[in-house]
DSSP file (Angstrom, degrees, kcal/mol; ACC not computed):
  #  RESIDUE AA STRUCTURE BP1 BP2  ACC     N-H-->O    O-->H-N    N-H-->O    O-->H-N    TCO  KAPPA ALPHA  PHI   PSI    X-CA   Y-CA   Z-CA
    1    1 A X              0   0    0      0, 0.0     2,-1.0     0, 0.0   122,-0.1   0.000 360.0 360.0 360.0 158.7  -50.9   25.6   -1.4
    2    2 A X        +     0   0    0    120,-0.1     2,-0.6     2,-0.0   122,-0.2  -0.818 360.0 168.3-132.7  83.6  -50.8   23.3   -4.4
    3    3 A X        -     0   0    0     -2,-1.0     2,-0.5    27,-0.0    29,-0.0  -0.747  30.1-137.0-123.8 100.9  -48.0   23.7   -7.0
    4    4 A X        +     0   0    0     -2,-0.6     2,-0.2     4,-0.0    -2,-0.0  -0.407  36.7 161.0 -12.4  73.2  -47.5   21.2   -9.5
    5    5 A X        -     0   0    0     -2,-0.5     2,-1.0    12,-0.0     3,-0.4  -0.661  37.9-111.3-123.6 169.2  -43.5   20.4  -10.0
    6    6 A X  S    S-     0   0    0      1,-0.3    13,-2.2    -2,-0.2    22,-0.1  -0.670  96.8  -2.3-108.4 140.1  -41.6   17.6  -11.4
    7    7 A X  S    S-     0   0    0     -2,-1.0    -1,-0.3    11,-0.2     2,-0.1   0.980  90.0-150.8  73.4  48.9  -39.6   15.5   -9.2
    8    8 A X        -     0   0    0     -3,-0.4     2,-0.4    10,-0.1    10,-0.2  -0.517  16.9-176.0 -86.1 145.1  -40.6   17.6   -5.9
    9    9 A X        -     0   0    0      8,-0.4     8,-2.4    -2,-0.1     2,-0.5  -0.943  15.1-149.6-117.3 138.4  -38.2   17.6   -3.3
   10   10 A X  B     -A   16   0A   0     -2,-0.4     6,-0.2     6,-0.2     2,-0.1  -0.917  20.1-165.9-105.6 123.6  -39.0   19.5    0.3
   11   11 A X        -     0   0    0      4,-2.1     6,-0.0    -2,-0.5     5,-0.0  -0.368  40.3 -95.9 -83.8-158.2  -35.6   20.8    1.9
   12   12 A X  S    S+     0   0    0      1,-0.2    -1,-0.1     2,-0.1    -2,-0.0   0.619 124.6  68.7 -88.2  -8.1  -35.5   21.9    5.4
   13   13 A X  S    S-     0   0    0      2,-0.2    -1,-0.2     1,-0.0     3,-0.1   0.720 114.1-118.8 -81.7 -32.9  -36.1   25.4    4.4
   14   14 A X  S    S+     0   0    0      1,-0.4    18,-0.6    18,-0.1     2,-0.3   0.639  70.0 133.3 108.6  10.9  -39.5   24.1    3.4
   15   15 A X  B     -B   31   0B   0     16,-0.1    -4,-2.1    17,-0.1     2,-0.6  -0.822  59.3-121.6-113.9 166.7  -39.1   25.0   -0.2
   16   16 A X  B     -A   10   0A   0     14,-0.5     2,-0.5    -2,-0.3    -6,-0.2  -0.725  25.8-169.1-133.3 106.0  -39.9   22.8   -2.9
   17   17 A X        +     0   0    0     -8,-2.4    -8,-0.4    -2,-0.6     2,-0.2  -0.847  14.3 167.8-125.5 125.3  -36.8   21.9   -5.3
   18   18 A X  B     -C   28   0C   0     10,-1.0    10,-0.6    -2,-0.5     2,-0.2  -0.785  25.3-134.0-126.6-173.0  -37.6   19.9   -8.9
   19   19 A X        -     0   0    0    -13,-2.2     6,-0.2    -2,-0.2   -13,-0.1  -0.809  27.0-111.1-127.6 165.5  -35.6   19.0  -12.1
   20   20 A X        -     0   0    0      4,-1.0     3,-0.2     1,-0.3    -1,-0.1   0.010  32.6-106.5 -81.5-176.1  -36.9   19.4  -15.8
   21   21 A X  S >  S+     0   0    0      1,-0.2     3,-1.7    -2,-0.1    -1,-0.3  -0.002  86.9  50.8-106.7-138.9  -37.6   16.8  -18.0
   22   22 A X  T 3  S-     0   0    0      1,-0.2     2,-0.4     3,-0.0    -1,-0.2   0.567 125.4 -65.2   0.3  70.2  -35.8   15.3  -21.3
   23   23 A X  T 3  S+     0   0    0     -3,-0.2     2,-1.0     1,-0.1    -1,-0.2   0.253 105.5 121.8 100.3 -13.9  -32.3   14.9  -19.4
   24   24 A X    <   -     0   0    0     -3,-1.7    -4,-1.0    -2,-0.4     2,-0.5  -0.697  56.3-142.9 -90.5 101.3  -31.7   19.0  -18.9
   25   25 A X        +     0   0    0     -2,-1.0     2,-0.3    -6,-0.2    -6,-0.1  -0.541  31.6 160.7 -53.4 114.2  -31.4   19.6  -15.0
   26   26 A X        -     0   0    0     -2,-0.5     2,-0.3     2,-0.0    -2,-0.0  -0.967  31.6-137.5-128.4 135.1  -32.9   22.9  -13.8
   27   27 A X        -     0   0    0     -2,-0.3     2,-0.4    -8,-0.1    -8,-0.1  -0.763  15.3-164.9 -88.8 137.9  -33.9   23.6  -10.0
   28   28 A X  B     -C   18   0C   0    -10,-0.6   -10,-1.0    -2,-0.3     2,-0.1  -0.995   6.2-167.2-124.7  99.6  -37.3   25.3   -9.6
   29   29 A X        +     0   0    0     -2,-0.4     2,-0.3   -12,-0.1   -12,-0.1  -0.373   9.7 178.7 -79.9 161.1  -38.0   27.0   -5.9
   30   30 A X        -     0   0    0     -2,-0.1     2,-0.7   -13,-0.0   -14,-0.5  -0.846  29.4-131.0-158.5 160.8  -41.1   28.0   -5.0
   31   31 A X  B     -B   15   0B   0     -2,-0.3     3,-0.5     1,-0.2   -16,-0.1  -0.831  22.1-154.8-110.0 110.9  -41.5   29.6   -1.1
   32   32 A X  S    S+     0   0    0     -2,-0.7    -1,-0.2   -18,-0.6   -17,-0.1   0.934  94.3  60.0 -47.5 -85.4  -44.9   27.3    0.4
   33   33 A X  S    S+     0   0    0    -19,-0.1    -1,-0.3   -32,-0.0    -2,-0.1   0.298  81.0  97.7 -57.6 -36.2  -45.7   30.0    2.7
   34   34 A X        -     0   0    0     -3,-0.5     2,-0.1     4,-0.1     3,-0.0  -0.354  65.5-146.8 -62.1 142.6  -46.2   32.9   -0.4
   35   35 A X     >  -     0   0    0     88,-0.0     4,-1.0   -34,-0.0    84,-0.1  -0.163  27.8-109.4 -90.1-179.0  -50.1   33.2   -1.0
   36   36 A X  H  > S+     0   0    0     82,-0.5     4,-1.5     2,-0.2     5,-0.5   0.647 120.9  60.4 -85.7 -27.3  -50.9   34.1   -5.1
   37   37 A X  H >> S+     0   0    0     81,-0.4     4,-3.5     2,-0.2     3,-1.2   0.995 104.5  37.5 -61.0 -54.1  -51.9   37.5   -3.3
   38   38 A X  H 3> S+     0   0    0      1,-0.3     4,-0.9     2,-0.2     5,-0.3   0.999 115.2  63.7 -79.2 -50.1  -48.8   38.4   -1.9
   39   39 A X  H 3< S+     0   0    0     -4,-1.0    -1,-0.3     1,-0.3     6,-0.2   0.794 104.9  44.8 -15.5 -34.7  -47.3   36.8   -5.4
   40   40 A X  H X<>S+     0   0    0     -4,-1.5     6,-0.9    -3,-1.2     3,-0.7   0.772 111.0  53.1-113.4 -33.2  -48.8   39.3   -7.4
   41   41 A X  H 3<5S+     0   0    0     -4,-3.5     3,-0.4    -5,-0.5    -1,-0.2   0.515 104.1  56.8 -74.0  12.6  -47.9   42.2   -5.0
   42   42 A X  T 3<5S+     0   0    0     -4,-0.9    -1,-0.2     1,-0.2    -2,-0.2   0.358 106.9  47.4-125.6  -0.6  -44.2   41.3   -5.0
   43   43 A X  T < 5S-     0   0    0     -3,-0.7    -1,-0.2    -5,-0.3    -2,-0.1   0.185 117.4-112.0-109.1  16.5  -43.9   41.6   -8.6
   44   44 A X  T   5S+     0   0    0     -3,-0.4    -3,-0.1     3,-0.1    -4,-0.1   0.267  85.5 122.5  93.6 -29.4  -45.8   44.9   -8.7
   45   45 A X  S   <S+     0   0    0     -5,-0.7    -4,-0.2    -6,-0.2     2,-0.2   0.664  78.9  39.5 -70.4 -28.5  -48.9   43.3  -10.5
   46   46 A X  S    S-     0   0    0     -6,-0.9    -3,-0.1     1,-0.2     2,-0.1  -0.637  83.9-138.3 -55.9 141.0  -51.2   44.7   -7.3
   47   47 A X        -     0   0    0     -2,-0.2    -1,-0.2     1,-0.0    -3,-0.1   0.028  33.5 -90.4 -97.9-136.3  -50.6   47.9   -5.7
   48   48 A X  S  > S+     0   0    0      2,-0.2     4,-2.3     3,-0.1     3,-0.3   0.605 118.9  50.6-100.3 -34.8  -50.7   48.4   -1.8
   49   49 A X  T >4 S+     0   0    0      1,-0.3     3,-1.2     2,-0.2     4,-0.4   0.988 115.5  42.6 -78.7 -49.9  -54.3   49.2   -1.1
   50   50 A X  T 3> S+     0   0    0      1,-0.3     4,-1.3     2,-0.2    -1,-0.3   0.565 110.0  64.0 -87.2  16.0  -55.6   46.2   -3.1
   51   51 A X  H 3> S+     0   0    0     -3,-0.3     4,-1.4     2,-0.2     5,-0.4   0.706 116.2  26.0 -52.6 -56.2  -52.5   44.3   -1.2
   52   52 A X  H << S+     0   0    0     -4,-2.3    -2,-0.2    -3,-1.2    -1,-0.1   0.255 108.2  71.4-122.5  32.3  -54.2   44.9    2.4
   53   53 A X  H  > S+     0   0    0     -4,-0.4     4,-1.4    -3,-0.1    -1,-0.2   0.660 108.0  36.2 -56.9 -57.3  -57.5   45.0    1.1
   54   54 A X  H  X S+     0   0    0     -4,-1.3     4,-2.1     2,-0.2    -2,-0.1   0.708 112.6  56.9 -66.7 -11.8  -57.1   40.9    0.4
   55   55 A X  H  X S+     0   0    0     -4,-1.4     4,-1.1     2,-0.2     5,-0.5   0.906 109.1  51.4 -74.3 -51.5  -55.0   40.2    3.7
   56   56 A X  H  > S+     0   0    0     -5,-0.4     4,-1.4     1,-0.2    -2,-0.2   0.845 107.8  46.9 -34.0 -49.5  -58.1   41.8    5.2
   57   57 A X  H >X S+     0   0    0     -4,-1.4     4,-1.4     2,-0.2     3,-1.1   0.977 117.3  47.8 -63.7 -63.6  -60.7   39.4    3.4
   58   58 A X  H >X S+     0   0    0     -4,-2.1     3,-1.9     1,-0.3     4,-1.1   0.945 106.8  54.1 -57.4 -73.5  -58.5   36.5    4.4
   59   59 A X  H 3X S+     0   0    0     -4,-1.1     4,-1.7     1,-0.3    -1,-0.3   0.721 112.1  41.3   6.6 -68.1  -58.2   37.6    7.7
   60   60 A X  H <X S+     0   0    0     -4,-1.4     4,-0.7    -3,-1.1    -1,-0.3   0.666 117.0  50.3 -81.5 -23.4  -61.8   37.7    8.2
   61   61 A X  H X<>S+     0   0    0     -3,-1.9     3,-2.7    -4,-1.4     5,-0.7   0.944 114.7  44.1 -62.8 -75.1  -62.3   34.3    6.1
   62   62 A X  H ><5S+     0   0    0     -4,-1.1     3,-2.8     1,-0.2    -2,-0.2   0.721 122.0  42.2 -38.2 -57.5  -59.4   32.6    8.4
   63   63 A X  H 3<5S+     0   0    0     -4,-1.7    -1,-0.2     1,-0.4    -3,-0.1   0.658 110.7  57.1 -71.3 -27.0  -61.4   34.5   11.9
   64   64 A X  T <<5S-     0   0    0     -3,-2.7    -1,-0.4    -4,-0.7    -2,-0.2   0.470 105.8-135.2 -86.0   0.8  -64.5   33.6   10.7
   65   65 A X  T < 5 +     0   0    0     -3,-2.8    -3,-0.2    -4,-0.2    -2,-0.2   0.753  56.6 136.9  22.6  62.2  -63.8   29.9   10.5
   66   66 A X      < +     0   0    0     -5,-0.7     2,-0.1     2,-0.0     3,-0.1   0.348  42.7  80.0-101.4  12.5  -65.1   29.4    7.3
   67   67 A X  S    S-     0   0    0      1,-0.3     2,-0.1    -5,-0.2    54,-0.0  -0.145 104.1 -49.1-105.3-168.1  -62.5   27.0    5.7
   68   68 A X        -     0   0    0     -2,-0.1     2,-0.4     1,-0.1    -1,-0.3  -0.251  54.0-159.2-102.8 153.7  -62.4   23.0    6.5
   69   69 A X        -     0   0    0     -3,-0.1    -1,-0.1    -2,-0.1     4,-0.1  -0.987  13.1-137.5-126.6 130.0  -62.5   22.4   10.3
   70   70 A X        -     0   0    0     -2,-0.4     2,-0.6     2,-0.1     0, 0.0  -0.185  39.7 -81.6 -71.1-158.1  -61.1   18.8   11.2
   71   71 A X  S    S+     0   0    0      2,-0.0     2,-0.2     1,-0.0    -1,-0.1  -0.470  97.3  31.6-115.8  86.3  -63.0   17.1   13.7
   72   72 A X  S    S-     0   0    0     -2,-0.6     2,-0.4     0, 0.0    -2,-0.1  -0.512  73.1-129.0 150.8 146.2  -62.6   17.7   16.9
   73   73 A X        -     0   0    0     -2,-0.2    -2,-0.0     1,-0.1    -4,-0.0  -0.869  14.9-168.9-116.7 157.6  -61.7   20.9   18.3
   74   74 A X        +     0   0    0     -2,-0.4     3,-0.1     2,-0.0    -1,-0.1   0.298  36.0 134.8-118.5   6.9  -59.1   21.8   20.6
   75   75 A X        -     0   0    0      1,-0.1    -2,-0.1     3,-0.0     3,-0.1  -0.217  63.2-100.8 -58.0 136.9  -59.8   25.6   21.8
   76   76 A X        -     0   0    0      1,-0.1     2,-0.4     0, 0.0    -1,-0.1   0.164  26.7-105.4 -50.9 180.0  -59.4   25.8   25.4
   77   77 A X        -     0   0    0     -3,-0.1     2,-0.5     2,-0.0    -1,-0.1  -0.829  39.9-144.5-101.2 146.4  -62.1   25.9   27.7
   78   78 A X        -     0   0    0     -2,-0.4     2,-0.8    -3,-0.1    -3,-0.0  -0.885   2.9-146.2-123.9 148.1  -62.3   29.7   28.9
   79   79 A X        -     0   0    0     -2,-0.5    -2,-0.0     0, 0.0     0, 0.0  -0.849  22.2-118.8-101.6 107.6  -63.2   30.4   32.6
   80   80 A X        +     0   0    0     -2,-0.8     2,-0.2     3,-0.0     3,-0.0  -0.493  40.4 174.5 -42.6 122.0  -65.6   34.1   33.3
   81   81 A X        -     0   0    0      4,-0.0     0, 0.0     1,-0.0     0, 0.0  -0.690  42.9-117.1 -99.7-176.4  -63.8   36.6   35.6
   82   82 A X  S    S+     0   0    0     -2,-0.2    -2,-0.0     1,-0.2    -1,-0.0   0.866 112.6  58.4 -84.2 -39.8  -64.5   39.5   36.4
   83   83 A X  S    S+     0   0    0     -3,-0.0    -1,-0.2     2,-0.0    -3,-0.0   0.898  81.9 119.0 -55.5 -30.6  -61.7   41.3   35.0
   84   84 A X        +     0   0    0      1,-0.1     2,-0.3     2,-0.0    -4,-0.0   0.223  38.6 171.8 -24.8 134.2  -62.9   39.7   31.2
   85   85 A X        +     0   0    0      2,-0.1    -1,-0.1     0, 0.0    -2,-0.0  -0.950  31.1  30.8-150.1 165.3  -63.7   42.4   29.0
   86   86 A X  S    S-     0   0    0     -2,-0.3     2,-0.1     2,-0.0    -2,-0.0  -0.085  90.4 -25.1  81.0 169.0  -64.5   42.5   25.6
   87   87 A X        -     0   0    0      1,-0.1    -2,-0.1     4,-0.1     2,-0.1  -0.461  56.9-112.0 -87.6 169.1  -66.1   40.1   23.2
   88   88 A X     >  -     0   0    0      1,-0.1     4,-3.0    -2,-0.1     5,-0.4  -0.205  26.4-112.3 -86.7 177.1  -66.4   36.8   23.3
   89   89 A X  H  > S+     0   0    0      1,-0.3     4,-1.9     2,-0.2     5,-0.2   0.897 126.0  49.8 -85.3 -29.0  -64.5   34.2   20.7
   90   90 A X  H  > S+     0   0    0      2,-0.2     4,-4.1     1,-0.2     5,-0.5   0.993 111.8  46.3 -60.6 -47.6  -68.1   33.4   19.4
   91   91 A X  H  > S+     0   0    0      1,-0.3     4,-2.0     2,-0.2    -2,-0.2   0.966 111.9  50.5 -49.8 -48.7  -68.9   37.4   19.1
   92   92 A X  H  X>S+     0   0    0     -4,-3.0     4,-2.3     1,-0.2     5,-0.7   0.918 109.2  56.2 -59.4 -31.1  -65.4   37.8   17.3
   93   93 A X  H  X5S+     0   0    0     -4,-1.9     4,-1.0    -5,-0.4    -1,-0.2   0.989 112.0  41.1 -59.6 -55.4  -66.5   34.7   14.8
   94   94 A X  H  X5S+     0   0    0     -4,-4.1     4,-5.8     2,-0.2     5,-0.3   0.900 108.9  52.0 -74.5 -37.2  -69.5   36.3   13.8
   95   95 A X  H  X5S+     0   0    0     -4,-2.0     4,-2.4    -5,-0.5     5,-0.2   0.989 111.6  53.5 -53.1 -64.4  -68.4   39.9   13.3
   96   96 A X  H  X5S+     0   0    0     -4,-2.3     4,-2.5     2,-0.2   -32,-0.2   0.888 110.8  48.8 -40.0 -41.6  -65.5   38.2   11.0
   97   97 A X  H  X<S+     0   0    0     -4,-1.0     4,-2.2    -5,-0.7     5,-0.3   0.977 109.8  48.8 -74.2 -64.8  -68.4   36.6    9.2
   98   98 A X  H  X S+     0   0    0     -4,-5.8     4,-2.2     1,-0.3    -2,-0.2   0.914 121.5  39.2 -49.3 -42.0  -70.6   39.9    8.8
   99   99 A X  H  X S+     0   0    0     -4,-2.4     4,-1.9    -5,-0.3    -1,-0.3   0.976 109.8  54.5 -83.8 -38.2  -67.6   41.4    7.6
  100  100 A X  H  X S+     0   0    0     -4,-2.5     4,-1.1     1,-0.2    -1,-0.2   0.893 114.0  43.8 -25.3 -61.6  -66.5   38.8    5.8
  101  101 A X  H  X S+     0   0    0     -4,-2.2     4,-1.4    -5,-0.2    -1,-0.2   0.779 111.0  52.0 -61.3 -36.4  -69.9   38.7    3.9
  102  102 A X  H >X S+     0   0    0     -4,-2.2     3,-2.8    -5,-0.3     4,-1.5   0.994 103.3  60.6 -71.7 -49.8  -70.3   42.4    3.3
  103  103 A X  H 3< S+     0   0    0     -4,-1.9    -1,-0.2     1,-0.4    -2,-0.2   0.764 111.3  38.6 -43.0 -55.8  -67.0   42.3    1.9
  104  104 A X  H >< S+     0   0    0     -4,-1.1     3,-0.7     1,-0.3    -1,-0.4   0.565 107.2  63.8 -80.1  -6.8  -68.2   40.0   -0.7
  105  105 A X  H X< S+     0   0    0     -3,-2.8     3,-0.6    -4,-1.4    -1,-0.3   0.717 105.7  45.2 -70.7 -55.4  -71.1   41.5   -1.1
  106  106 A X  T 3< S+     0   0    0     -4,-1.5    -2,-0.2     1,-0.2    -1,-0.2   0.092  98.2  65.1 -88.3  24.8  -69.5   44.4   -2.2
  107  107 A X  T <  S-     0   0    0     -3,-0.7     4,-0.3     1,-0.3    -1,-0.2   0.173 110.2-111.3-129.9 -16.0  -67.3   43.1   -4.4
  108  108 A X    <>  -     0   0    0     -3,-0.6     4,-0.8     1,-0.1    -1,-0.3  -0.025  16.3 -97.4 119.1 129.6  -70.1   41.9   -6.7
  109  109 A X  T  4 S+     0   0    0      2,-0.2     4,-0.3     1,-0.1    -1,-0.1   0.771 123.1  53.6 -82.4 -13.1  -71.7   38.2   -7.8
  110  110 A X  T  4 S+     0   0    0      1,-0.2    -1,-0.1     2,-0.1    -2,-0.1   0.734 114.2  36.3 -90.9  10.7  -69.8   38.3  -10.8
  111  111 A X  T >> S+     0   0    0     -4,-0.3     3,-0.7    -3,-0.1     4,-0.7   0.560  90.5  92.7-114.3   0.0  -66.3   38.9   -9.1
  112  112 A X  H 3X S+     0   0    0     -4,-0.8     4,-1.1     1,-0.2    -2,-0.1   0.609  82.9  57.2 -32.7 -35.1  -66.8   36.7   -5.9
  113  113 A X  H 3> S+     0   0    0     -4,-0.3     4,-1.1     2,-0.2    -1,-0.2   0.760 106.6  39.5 -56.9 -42.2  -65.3   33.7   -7.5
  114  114 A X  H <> S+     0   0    0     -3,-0.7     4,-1.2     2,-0.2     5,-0.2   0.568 116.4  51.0-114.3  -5.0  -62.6   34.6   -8.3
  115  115 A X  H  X>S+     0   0    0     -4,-0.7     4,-1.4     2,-0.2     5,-0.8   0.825 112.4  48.4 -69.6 -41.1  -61.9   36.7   -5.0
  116  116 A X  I  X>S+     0   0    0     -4,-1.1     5,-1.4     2,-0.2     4,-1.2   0.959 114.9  55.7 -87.5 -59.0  -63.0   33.7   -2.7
  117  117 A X  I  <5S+     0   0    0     -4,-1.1     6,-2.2     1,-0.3    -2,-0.2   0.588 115.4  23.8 -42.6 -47.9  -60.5   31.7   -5.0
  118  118 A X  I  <5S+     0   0    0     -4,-1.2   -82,-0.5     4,-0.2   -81,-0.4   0.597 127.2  39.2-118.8 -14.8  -57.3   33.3   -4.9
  119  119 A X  I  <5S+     0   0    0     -4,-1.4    -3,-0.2    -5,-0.2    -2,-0.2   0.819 128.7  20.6 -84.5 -43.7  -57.3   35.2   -1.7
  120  120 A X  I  <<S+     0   0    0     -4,-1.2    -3,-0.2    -5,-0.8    -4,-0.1   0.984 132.3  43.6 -92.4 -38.5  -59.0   32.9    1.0
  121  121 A X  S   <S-     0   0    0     -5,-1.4    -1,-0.2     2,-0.1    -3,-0.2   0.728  94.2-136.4 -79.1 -16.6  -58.5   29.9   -0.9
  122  122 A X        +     0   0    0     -6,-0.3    -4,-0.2     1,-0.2  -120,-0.1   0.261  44.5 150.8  97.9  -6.3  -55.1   30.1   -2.1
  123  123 A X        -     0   0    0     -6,-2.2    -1,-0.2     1,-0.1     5,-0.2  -0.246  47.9-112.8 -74.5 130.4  -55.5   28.9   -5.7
  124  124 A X    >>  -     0   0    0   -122,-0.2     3,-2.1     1,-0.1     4,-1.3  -0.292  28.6-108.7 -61.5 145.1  -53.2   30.3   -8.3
  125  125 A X  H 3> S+     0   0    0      1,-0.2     4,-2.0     2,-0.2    -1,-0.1   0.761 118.8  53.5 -23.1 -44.3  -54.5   32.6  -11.1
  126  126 A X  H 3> S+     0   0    0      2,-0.2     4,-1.3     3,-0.2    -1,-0.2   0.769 111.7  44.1 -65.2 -34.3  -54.2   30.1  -13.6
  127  127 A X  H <> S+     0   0    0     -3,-2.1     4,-2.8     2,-0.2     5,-0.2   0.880 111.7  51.3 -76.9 -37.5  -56.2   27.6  -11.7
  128  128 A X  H  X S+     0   0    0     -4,-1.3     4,-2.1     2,-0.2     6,-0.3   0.828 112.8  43.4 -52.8 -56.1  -58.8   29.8  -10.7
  129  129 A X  H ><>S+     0   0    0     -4,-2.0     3,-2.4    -5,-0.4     5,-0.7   0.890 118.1  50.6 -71.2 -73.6  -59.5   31.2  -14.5
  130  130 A X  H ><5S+     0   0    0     -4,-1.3     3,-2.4     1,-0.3    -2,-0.2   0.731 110.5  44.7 -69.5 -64.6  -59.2   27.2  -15.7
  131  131 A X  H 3<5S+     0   0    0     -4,-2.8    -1,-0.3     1,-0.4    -2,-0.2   0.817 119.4  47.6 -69.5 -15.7  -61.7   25.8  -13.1
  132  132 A X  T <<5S-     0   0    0     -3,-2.4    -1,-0.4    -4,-2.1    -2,-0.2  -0.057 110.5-127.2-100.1  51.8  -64.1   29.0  -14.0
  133  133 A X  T < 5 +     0   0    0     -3,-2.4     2,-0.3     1,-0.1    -3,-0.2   0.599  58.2 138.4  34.8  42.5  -63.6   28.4  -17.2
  134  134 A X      < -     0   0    0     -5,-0.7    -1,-0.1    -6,-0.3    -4,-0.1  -0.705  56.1 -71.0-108.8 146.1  -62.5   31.7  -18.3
  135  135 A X     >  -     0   0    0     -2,-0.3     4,-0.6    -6,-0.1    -1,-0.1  -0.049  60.6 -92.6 -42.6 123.5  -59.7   33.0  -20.9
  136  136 A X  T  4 S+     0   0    0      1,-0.2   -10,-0.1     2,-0.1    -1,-0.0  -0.129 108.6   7.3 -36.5 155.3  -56.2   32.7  -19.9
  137  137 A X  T  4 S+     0   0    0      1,-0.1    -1,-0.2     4,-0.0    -2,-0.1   0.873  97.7 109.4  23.8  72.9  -54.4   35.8  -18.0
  138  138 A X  T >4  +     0   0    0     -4,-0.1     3,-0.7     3,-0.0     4,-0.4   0.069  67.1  72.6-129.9 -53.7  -58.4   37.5  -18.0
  139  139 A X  T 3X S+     0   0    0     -4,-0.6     4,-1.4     1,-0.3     5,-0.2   0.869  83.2  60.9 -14.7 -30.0  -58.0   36.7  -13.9
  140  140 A X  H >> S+     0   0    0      2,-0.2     4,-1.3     3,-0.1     3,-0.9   0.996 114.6  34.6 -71.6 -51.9  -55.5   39.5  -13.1
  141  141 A X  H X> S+     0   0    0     -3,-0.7     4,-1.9     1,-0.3     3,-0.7   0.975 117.9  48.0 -77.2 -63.1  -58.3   42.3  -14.4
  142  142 A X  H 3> S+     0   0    0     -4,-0.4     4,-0.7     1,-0.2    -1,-0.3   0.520 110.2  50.0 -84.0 -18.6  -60.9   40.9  -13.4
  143  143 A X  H <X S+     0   0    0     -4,-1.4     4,-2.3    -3,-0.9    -1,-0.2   0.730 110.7  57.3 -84.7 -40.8  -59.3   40.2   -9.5
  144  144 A X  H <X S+     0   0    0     -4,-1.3     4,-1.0    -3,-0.7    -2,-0.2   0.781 104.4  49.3 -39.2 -51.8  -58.3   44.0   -9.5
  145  145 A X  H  X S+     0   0    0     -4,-1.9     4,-1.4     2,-0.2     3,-0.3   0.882 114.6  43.5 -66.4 -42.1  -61.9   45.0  -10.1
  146  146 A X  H  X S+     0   0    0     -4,-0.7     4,-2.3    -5,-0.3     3,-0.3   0.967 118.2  45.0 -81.0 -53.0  -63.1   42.7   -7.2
  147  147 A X  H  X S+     0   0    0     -4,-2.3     4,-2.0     2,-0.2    -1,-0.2   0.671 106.8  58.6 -43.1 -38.0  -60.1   43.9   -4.8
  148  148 A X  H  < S+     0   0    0     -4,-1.0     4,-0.2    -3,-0.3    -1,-0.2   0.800 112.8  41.2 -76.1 -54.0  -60.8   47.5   -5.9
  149  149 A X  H  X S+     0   0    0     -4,-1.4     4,-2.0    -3,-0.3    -2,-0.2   0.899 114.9  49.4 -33.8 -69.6  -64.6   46.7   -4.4
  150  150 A X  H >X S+     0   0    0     -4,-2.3     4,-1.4     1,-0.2     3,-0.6   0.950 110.6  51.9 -54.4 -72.9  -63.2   44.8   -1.2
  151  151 A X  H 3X>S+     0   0    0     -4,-2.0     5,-1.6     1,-0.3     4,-1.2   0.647 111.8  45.8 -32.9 -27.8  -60.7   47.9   -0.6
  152  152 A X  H >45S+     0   0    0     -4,-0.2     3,-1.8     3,-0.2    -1,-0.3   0.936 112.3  50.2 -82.6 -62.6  -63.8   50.5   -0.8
  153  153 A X  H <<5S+     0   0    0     -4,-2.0    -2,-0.2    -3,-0.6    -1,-0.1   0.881 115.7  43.2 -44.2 -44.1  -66.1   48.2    1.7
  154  154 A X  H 3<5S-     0   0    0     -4,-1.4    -1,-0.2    -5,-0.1    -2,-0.2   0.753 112.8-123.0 -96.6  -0.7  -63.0   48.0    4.3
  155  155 A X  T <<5 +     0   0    0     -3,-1.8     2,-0.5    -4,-1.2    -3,-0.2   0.984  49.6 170.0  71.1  62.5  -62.3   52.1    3.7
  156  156 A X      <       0   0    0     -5,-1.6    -1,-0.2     1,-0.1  -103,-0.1  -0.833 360.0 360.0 -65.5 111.5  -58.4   50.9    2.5
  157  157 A X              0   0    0     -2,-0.5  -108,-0.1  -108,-0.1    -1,-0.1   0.340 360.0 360.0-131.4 360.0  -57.1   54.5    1.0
């Protein structure tokens, strides 16, 4: 995830310490590892269903391997037995993709953007409204509506 600071510093904790500008020292944390999703449920701005409505979506993004793949892959090579049951890693890929898709599907083409944006991609609200070119703090409502969607599509209650 991509956060702007001045002066960034990495500790070992993995969090991300800067200073302010004209001459006034301030330390600024920010925890890599927090998504803007789980951001916005930990201040209450989300409730719980649309909370593990977007881990879901992600989930299914992440499963489906639809984000940047380097090049070359390293999954093992899997051997048939007999005992094997279940689907196969391809079956599980595509099933994450059908759901993936319905998800978004049901969430709407004018709220996909900003759904694809801030759950699977990570991008903060503020970046997300700026690179669609939308009014400041309009992202929150409009991310609610699309979540609201997802949550119905994955039967969330």
């Amino acid at each position: 995830m991509r956060r702007i600071l001045a002066e960034k510093e990495l500790t070992q904790e993995g969090l991300v310490r800067g200073s302010g500008a004209k001459g006034k020292r301030r330390s600024v944390t920010v925890n890599l590892a927090e998504s803007p999703l789980s951001w916005l449920h930990a201040r209450g701005h989300i409730d719980e269903r649309l909370f593990v409505a977007g881990e879901r979506l992600r989930d299914d993004y992440e499963r489906a391997q639809l984000g940047a793949n380097v090049t070359m892959r390293w999954d093992p090579v899997r051997v048939k037995t007999t005992g094997e049951q279940g689907l196969t890693a391809t079956e599980r890929q595509i099933a994450a993709k059908d759901r993936f898709d319905g998800a978004l599907r049901e969430a709407g083409s004018g709220l996909q953007d900003i759904l694809w944006r801030v759950v699977c991609a990570g991008e903060g609200l503020p970046d997300a409204e700026k690179q669609l070119g939308w009014p400041a703090r309009s992202g929150k409502l409009v991310l609610k509506l699309a979540l609201d969607r997802v949550a119905d599509f994955y039967r969330v209650r």
